[in-house]
C-alpha positions, -999 to +999 in steps of 0.1 A: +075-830-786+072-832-747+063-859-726+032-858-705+032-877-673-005-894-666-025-884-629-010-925-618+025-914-631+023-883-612+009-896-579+035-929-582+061-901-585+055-879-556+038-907-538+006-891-532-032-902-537-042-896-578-073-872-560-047-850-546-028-844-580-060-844-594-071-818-569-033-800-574-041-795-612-074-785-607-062-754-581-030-748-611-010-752-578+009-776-602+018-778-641-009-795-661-028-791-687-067-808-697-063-830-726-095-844-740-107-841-704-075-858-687-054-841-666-012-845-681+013-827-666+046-819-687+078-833-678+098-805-679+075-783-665+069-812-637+109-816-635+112-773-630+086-773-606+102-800-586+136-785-583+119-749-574+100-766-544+133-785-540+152-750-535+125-733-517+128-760-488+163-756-493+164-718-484+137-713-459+137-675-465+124-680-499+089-682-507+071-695-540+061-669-567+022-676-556+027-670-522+048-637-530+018-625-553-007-636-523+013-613-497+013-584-521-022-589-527-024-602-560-026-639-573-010-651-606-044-667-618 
């Protein structure tokens, strides 16, 4: 079974306000799904996303998947 990480896991985490990964979720600009109304977010899905965002600053020519369907002119959601 995987492990969900709470709104307060997630925002202790990346050290950001609980509103903004509230707001992240809420925009799918992060993994998460609505459980009984609360937000999780996934582990390993949190844990992929991290490394891609890791690599993307890492390699300034690449861009993230949603921003590549944004320039072509169609979104992923």
């Amino acid at each position: 079974m995987t492990q969900h990480l709470t709104v307060t896991d997630l925002a202790e985490r990346w050290k950001r306000p609980a509103k903004w990964v509230r707001d992240q979720a809420a925009a799918s600009a992060i993994p998460a799904v609505k459980l009984g109304g609360t937000w999780r977010f996934p582990l390993d899905e949190i844990e992929a996303h991290e490394r891609r965002q890791h690599n993307a600053y890492r390699d300034p020519m690449s861009i993230a998947p949603r921003a590549a369907a944004r320039r072509q002119g169609r979104s992923r959601r």
